[in-house]
C-alpha positions in Angstrom: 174.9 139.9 47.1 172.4 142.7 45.2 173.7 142.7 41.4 174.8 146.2 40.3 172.4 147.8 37.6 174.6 149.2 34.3 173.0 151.5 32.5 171.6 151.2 28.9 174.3 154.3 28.0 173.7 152.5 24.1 169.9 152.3 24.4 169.8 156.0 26.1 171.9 157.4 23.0 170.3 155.9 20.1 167.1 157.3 21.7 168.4 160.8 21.5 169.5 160.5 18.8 165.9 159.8 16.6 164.4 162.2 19.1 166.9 164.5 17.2 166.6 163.1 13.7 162.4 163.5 14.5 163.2 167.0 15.7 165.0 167.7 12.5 162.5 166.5 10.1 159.7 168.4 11.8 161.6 171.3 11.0 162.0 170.7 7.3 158.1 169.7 7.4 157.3 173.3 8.6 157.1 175.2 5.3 155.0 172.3 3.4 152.2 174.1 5.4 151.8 176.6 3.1 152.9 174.7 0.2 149.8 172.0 0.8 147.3 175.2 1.1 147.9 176.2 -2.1 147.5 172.9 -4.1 144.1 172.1 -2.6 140.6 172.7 -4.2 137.4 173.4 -2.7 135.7 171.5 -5.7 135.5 167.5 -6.3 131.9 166.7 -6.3 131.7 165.5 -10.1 131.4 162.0 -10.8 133.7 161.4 -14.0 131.4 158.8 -14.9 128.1 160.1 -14.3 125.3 161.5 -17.0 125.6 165.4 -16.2 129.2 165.1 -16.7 129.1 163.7 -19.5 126.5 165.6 -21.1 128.8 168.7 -20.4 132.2 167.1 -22.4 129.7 166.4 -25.2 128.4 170.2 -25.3 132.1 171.5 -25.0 133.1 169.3 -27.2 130.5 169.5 -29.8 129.1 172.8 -29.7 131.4 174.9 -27.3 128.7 174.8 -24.2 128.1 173.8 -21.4 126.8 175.2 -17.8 128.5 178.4 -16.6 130.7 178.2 -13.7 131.5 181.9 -13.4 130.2 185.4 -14.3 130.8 189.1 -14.1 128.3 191.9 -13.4 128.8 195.3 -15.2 126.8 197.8 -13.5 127.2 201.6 -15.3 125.9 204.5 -13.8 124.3 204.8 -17.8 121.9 202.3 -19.3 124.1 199.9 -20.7 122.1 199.6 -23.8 123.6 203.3 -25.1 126.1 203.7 -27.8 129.4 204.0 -26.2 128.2 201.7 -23.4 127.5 198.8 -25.9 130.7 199.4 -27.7 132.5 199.4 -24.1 130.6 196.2 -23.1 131.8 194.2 -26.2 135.1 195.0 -26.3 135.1 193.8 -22.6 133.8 190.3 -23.5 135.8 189.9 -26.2 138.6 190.1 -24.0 137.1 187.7 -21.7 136.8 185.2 -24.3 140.3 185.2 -25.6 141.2 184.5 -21.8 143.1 181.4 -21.4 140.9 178.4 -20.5 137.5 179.9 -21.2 135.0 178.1 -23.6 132.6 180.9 -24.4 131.7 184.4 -23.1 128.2 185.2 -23.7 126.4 188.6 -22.5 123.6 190.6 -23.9 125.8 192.4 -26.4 126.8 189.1 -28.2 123.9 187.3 -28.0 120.8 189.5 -27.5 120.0 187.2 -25.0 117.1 189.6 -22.4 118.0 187.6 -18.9 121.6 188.5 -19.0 120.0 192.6 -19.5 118.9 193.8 -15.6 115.5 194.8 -14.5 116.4 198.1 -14.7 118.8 198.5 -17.7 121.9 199.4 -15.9 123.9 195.9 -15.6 124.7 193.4 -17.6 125.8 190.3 -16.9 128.7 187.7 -18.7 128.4 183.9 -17.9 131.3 182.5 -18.9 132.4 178.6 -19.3 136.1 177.6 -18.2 137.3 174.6 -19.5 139.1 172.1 -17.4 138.2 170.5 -13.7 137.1 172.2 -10.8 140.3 172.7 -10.0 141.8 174.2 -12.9 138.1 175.9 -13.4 138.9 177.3 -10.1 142.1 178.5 -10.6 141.0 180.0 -13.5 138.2 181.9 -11.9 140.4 183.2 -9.3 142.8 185.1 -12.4 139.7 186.4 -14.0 138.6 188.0 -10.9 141.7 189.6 -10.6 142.1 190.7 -13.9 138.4 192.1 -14.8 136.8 192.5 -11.4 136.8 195.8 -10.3 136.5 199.0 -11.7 136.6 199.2 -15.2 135.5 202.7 -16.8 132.3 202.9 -17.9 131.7 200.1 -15.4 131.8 198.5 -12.2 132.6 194.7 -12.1 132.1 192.2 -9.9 132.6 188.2 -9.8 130.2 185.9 -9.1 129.6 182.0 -10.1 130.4 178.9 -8.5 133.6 178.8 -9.6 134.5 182.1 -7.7 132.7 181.0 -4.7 134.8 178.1 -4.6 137.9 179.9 -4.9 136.9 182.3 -2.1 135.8 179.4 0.1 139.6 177.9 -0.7 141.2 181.1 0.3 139.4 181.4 3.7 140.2 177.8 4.8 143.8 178.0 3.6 144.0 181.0 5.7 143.0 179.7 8.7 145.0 176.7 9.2 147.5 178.1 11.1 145.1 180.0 12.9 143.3 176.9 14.1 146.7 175.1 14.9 147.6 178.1 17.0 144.7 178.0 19.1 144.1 174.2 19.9 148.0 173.5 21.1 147.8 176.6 23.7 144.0 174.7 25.0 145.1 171.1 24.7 148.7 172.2 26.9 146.0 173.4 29.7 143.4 170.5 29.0 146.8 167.9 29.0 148.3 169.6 32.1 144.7 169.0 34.1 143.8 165.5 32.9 147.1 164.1 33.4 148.5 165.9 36.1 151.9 167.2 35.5 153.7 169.6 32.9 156.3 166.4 32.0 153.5 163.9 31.6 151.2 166.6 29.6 154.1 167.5 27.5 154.5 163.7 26.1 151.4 163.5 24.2 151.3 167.0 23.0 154.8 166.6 21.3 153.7 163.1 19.7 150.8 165.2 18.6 153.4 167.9 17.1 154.9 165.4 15.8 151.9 163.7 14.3 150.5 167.4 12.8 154.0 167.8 10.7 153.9 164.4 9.1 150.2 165.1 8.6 151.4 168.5 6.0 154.4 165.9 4.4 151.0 163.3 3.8 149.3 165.8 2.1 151.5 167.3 0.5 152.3 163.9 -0.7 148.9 163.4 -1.8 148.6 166.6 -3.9 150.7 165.1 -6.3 148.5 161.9 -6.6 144.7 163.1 -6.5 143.1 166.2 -6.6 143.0 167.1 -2.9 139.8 168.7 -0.5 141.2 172.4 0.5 139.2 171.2 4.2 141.6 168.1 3.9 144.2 169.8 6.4 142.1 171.6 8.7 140.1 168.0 9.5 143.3 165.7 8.9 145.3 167.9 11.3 142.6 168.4 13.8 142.2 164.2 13.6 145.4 163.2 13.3 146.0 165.4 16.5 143.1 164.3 18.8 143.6 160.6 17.9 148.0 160.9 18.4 147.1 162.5 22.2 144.1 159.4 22.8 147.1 156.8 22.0 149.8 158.5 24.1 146.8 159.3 27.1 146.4 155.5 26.9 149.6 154.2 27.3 151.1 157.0 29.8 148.1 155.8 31.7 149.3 152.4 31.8 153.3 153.6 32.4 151.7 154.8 36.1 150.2 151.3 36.4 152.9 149.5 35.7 155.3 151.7 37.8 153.2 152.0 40.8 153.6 147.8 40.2 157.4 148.1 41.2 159.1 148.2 37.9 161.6 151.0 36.6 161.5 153.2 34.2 162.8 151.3 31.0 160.7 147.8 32.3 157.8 149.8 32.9 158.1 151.2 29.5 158.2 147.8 27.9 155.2 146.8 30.0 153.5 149.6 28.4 153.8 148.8 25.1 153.4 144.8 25.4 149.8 145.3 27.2 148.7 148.5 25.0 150.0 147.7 21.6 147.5 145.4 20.6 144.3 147.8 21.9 146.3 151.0 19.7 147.0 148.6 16.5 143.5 147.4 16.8 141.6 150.9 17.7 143.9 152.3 14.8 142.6 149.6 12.2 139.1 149.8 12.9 139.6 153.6 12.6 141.1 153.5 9.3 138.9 151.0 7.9 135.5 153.3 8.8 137.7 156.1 7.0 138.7 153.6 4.1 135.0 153.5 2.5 135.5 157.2 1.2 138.0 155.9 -0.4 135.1 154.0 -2.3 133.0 156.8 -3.1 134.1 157.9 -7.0 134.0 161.4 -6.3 137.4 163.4 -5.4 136.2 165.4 -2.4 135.5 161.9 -0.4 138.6 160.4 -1.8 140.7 162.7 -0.7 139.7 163.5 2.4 139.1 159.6 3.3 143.3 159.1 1.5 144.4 162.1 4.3 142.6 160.6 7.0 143.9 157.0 6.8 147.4 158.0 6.2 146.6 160.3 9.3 145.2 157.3 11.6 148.3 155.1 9.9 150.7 157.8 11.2 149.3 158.7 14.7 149.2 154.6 15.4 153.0 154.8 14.5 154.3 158.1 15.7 152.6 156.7 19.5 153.6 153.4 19.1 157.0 154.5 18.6 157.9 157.7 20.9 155.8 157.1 23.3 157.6 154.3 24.9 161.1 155.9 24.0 159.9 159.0 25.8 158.7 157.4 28.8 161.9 155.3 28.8 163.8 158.4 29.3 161.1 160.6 31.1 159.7 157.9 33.4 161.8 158.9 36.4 160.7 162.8 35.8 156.6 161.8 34.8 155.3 163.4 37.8 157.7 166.7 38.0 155.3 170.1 38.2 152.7 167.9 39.2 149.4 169.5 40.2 148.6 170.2 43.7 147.4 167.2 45.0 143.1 167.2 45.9 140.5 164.7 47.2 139.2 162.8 44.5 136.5 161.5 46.5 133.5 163.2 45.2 134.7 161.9 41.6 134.9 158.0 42.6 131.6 158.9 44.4 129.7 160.0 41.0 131.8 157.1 39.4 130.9 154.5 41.8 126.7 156.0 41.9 127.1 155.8 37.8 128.6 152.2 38.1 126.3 151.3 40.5 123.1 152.1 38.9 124.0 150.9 35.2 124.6 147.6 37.2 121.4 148.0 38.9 118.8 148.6 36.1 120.7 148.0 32.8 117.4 147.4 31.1 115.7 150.8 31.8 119.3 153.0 31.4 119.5 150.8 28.2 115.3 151.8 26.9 116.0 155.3 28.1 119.6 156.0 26.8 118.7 154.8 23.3 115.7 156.8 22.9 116.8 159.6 24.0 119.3 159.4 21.1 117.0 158.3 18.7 114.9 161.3 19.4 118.2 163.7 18.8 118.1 162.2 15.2 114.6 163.8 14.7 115.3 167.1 12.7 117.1 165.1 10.6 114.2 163.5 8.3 113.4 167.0 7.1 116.3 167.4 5.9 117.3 169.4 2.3 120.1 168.1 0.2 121.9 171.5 -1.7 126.0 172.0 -2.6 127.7 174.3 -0.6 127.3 177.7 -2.0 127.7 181.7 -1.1 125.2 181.0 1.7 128.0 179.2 3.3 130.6 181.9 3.4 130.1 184.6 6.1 127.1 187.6 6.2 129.6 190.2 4.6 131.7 188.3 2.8 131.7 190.5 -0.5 131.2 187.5 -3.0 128.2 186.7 -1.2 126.7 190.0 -1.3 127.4 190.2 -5.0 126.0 187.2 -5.8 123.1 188.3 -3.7 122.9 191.4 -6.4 123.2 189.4 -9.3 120.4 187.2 -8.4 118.2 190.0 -7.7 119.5 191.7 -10.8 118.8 188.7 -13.0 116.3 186.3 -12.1 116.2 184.3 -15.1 119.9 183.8 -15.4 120.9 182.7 -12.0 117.6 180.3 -11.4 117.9 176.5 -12.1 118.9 176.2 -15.6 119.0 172.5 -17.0 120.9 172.0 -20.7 119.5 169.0 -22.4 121.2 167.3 -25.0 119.8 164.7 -27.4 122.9 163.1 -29.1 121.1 161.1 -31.9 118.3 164.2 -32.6 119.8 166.3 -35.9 119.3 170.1 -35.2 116.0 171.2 -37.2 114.4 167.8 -37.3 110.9 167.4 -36.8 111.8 165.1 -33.1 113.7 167.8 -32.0 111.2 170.4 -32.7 108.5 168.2 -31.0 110.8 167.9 -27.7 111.6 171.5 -27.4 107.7 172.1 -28.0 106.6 169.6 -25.0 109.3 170.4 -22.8 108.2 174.2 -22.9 105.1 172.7 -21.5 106.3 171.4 -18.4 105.7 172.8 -15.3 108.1 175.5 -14.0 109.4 175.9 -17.8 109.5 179.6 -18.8 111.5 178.9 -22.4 113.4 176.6 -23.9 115.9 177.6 -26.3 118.4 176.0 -28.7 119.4 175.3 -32.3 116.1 174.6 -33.2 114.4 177.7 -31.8 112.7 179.0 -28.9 109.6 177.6 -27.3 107.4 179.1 -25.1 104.6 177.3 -24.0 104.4 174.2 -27.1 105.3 177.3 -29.5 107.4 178.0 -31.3 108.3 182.2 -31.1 108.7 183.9 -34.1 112.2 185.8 -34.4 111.4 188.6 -33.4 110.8 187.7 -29.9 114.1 185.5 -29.6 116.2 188.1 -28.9 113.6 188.6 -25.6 113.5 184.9 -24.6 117.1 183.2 -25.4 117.6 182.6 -28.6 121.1 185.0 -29.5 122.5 182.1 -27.0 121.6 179.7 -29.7 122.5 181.7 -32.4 126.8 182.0 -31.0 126.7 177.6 -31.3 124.7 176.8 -34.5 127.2 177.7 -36.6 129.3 175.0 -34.8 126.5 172.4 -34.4 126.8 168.8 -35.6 124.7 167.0 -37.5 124.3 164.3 -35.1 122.7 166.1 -32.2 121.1 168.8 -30.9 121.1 171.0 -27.4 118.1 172.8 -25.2 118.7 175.3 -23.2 116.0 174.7 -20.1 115.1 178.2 -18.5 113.1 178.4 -15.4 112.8 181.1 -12.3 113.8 177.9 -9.6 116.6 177.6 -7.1 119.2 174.9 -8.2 118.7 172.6 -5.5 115.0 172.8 -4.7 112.7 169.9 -4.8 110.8 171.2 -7.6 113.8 171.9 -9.7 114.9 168.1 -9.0 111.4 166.8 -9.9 112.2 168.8 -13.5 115.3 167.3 -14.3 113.5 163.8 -13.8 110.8 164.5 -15.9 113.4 165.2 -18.8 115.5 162.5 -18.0 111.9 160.2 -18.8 111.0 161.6 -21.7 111.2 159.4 -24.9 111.1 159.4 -28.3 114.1 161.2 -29.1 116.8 158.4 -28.1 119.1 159.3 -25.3 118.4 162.4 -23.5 121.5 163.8 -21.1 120.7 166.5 -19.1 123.3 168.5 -17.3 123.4 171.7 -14.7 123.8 172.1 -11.0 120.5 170.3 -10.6 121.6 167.4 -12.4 124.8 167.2 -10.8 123.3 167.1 -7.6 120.5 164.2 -8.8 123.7 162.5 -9.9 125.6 163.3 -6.7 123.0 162.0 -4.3 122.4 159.0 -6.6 126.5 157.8 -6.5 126.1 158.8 -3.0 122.8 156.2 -2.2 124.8 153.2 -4.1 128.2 154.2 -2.2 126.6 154.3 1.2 125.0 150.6 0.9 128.6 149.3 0.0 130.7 151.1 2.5 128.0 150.5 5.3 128.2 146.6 4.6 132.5 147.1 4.0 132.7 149.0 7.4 130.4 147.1 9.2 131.5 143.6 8.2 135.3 144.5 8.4 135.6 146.2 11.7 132.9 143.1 13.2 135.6 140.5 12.1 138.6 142.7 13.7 136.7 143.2 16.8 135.9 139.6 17.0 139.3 138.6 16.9 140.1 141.3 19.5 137.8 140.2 22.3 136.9 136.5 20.9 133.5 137.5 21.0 130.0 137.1 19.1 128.1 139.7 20.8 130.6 142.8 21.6 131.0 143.6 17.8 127.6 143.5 16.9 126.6 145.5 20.1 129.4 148.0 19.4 128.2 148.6 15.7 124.8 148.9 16.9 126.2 151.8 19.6 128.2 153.0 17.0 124.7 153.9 15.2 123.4 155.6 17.8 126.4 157.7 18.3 126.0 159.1 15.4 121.8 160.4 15.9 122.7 163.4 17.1 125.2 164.8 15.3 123.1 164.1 12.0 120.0 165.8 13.5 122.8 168.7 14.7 123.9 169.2 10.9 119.5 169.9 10.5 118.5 172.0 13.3 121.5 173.6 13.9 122.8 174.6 10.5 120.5 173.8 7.6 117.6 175.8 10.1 120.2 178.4 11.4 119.5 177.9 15.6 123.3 178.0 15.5 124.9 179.1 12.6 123.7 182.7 13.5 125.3 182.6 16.7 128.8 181.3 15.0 127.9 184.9 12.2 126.7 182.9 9.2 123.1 181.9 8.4 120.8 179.3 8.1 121.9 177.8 4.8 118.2 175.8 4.0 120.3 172.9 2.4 122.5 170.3 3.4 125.3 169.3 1.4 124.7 165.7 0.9 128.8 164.9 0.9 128.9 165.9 4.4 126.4 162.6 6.1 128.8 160.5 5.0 131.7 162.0 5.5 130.7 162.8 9.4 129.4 158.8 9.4 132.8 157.8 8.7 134.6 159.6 10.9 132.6 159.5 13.9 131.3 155.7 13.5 135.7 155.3 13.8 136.3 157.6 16.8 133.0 155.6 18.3 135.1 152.3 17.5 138.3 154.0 19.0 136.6 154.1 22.4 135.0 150.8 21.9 138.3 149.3 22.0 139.7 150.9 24.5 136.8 150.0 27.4 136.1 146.6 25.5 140.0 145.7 26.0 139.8 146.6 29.9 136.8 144.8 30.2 138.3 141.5 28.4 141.5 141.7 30.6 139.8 142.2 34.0 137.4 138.7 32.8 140.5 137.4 31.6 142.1 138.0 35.2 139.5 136.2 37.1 136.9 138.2 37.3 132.9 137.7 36.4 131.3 139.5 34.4 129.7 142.3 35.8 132.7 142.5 37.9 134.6 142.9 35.0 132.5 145.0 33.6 132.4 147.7 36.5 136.2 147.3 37.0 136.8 148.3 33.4 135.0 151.2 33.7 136.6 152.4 36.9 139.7 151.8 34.8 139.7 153.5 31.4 136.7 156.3 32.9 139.1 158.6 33.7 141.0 157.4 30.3 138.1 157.8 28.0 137.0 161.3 29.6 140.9 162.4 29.3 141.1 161.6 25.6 137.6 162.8 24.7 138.3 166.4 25.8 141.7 166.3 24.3 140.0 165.6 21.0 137.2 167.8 21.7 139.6 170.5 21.6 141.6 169.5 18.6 138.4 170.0 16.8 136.7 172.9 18.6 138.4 175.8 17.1 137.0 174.6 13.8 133.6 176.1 15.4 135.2 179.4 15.5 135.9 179.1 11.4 134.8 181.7 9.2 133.7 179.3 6.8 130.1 177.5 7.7 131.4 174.0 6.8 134.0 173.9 8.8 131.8 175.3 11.8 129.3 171.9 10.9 132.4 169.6 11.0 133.7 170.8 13.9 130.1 171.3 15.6 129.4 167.7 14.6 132.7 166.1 15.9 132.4 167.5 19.0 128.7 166.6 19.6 129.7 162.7 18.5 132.7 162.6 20.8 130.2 164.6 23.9 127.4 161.5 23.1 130.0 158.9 22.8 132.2 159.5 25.6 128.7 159.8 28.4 125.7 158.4 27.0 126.8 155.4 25.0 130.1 154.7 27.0 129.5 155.4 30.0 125.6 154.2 29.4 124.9 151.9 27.0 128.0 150.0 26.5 127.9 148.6 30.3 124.6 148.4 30.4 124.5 145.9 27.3 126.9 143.6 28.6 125.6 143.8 32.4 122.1 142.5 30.9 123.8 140.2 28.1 126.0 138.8 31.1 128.4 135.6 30.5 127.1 135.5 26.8 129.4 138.6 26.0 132.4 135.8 25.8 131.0 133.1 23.7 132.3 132.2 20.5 131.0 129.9 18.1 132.8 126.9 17.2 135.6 127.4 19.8 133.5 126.4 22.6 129.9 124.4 23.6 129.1 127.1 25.9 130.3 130.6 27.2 133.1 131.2 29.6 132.6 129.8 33.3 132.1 131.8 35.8 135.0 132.1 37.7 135.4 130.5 41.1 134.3 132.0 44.1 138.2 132.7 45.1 139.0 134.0 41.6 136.2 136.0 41.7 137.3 137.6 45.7 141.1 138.2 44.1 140.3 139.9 41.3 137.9 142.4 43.2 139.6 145.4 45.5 138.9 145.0 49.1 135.8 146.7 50.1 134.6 147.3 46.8 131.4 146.1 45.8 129.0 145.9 42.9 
């Protein structure tokens, strides 16, 4: 006699129930959406430890200088070197200076300094110094923009300066958070509804992803309270933490079907599930996080930040699937396939599939040679590419910050060009070493003065006074008074753009010079030299932690020598073309004048890495999932190119299902106003297009096809690799009338 089944009333309650209690604390997560955007900074790229930085304590502390993060431009319709004018004008920066946080105000009318006087006598121009981060620097800017920007009888002021372009930057990508969440749930619905088949099935992952985009704003919120946080940190954390939630729950709804078309129920089908995905989600979610880890490395607070969000965003997609997913389908199972799509003919699809399997099998060498050069070649544009900090030119055409800082450089040449401040700590002001150095350095190349305690120099001389208020030296004058008599300062004055090669090759030539003791040089150019130099030494340890970390966890996955080191290898070339995408298409404009920016003629060297990281871990994420099929069709019976076809008839549709839900998560930040979240987003997507057909669908099978039963040996466990299975095995584990 058939057993009666009693239902799990317990089991069905308690699940409701944290459904509930997960609905509930989504709810209260809602508001720290706004609350995150406004304790985020679009600044971070000092190194607290590097030379420019400290060069620029020393001058605050010291003499009360450093480099200028912000400015204002007084335009009058009056020369502003007339009476009243002049009067107006000081008064002004007077006021400016006894602003909270600023170190020094400096304009033409306290100093006498000519470049901060326009071509054509009608502007003037403050550079001011903000003491504190670039956070609080930031902030700062932001209230004296609203406070003095503007018009201002006799004048007509606008802000300008890093620290102002930063803040704008912030205020854009704050602002379009919710805009970008608002467009990618409506496309992934319609992208979840096609892929997988049915409105209950679709609505699964997209409500772990809801799920997954709340705790993503508690994270960060979290975070602001630890670390100064990236303001991109919740545009890319949500648009990851999104994609990757959806790939997990794809992955084991996939399986669910499986199982139940198998013969089990709902609730054993469910448990199924989870006992043959867990270990391919736990493992795709480690190697993930570790790729994402090495940011954590880099001692700069943009990375950091935006590698802490993304771990504790891979951490809590991993868990949020792991855990609903299997309570959903325990309860949903028997109602997976209601509003399921009209049914259609798949067989043109298994016909590409099969041709595709076919031929990789067929000539793995030649899809191998071709598939890898024709990413290599991708990577081209690449090695010309500029390194330059994000700046105006990355804001939209009519943004009006950009178009005043436009103006200002037009209106002040000398002011806004590459301006290094040297300081020689152990050189007394007015000693004959000093002297000398200001004299040579006035020599160099590129050098139109150099101005300091010690005088002005133009040329190896030494300018009477009554050309210093032409050439600099009223700057001078407003910090001798206050000069030590342990060290001096140069002000470096050239008609260069910060971040240009010859500008770089400057800063060098000071740092070399001798004679004087320690020379520290600081300025945007500096910062950058020091930048790309913590980036070079970060990049050869995170390469060799990612690398060596994610080998070892993939070799304990699959029990394998030559998977990991094939799948790093792929993992490379996944990457070419998005790096020589962030060249052609952005740095050289091909695209970012169709997306209504421009081309920006630099490359902010943060950005390499930060893609490297992210895509080399989605790469891995796919990996796993094909490499896992694979290993369990071997496992099963199979041989190996048998087991290497049926994987891929497995997890195609799988892999092609959770790229294109992840493709768009990340595609609406394309459609940002801000050009650096068009590159991220641009670059994401072109690493997930590559990875999912060329070095999936490609390379992967094609590798192991050619490597053959070497993909399963492991040293020291065994004298040789795996048999081949026997010739019944081999029959079982293959569907009738397939072939290979």
């Amino acid at each position: 006699m058939k057993k009666a089944t009693i239902p799990n009333v317990s089991g069905a309650r308690a699940r409701w129930a944290v459904a509930v209690v997960v609905l509930l604390a989504c709810l209260t997560c809602l508001p720290l959406t706004l609350a995150v955007g406004s304790r985020t900074s679009s600044g971070g790229y000092l190194n607290d430890t590097s030379e420019s930085t400290r060069a620029e304590r020393l001058l605050e502390r010291d003499f009360s200088m450093g480099s200028s993060q912000f400015q204002l431009a007084l335009r009058s319709v009056r020369p502003v070197t007339q009476r009243d004018i002049t009067a107006a004008g000081r008064r002004l920066v007077a006021e400016v200076a006894a602003s909270e946080g600023v170190v020094y105000a400096q304009s033409w009318w306290n100093t006498g300094d000519a470049r901060l006087l326009s071509r054509d006598g009608h502007a003037a121009l403050v550079t001011v110094r903000l003491r504190g981060t670039d956070a609080v620097a930031e902030r700062r800017a932001s209230e004296l923009t609203d406070r003095f920007a503007g018009r201002r009888p006799p004048f007509d002021v606008t802000a300008t300066g890093r620290a102002a372009v930063n803040a704008d930057l912030a205020e854009r990508s704050r602002g379009e958070l919710i805009r970008t969440e608002l467009i990618s749930l409506p496309l992934l619905a319609v992208v979840l509804y096609l892929a997988l088949g049915s409105i209950v099935s679709a609505a699964i992952p997209l409500g772990v992803g809801i799920v997954c985009i709340t705790g993503t704003q508690a994270v960060l919120y979290g975070l602001t309270h630890l670390m100064q946080v990236s303001v991109f940190a919740p545009n890319l954390a949500t648009a990851l933490g999104l994609g990757l939630a959806i790939d997990y729950s794809i992955i084991m709804i996939s399986r669910f079907r499986e199982e139940r078309a198998g013969g089990l129920d709902p609730p054993a089908a469910s448990r199924a599930t989870l006992r043959a995905t867990h270990r391919t989600v736990l493992c795709s979610a480690a190697t993930v996080a570790v790729s994402l880890s090495a940011l954590l490395a880099v001692p700069l607070p943009f990375l950091r930040s935006l590698g802490a969000a993304a771990v504790a965003v891979v951490v809590l997609a991993c868990t949020t699937a792991l855990v609903f997913v299997p309570m959903a389908l325990a309860v949903l199972g028997p109602h997976l396939e209601r509003g399921r799509l009209p049914r259609r003919p798949n067989d043109k699809r298994h016909r590409v599939q099969e041709t595709v399997i076919r031929g990789v099998m067929r000539h793995p060498v030649s899809i191998l040679v071709a598939g890898s050069g024709l990413l290599l070649l991708l990577a081209l544009p690449f090695l010309r590419v500029q390194w330059g900090f994000i700046d105006e030119r990355w804001l939209p055409a009519d943004a009006p910050i950009r178009t005043a800082t436009a103006q200002v450089r037009e209106d002040f040449p000398l002011a806004t060009g590459a301006s290094p401040l040297v300081l020689l700590p152990s050189a007394p002001p007015g000693s004959a070493a000093a002297a000398r150095f200001g004299a040579d350095l006035s020599r160099a190349r590129h050098v139109v003065s150099v101005s300091g305690p010690t005088g002005v120099f133009m040329g190896g001389t030494r300018q009477p006074d009554r050309t210093h208020a032409a050439t600099g030296r009223g700057s001078a004058n407003a910090a001798e008074a206050r000069a030590p008599s342990h060290g001096t300062w140069f002000a470096v004055v050239t008609r260069l753009d910060q971040s240009s090669m010859s500008a770089q090759d400057l800063v060098r030539d000071i740092r070399a010079r001798t004679g004087v003791g320690p020379v520290l040089v600081c300025g945007e150019t500096a910062v950058l030299q020091d930048t790309l130099h913590t980036l070079r030494e970060a990049a050869v340890r995170s390469a060799l932690v990612i690398c060596g970390v994610t080998g070892l966890l993939l070799t304990f996955f699959t029990r394998s020598l030559f998977i990991p080191a094939k799948a790093l290898v792929t993992n490379l070339l996944s990457l070419t073309a998005g790096f020589g995408a962030m060249v052609y298409l952005f740095q050289d404009g091909h695209l970012a004048r169709w997306l209504g920016g421009t081309a920006t003629g630099a490359t902010d060297p943060l950005l390499p890495m930060l893609m490297f990281c992210i895509v080399f871990g989605v790469s891995m994420d796919y990996e796993v999932f094909i490499v896992a099929r694979i290993r369990e069709e071997h496992l099963a019976g199979a041989d190996n190119r048998q087991a290497v076809a049926a994987g891929l008839r497995r997890t195609g549709p799988v892999v092609t299902a959770c790229s294109l839900a992840l493709i768009t998560a990340v595609a609406p930040l394309m459609a940002s106003s801000v050009a650096v979240m068009q590159l991220l987003g641009t670059v994401l997507v072109i690493g997930v297009l590559v990875d999912a057909t060329v070095v999936r669908c490609l390379l992967v099978p094609s590798a192991m096809a050619l490597v053959g039963r070497w993909n399963w040996w492991l040293p020291f466990t065994s004298r040789h690799p795996l048999p081949r299975p026997s010739a019944k095995a081999t029959a079982s584990a293959t569907p009738s009338g397939e072939t290979t």
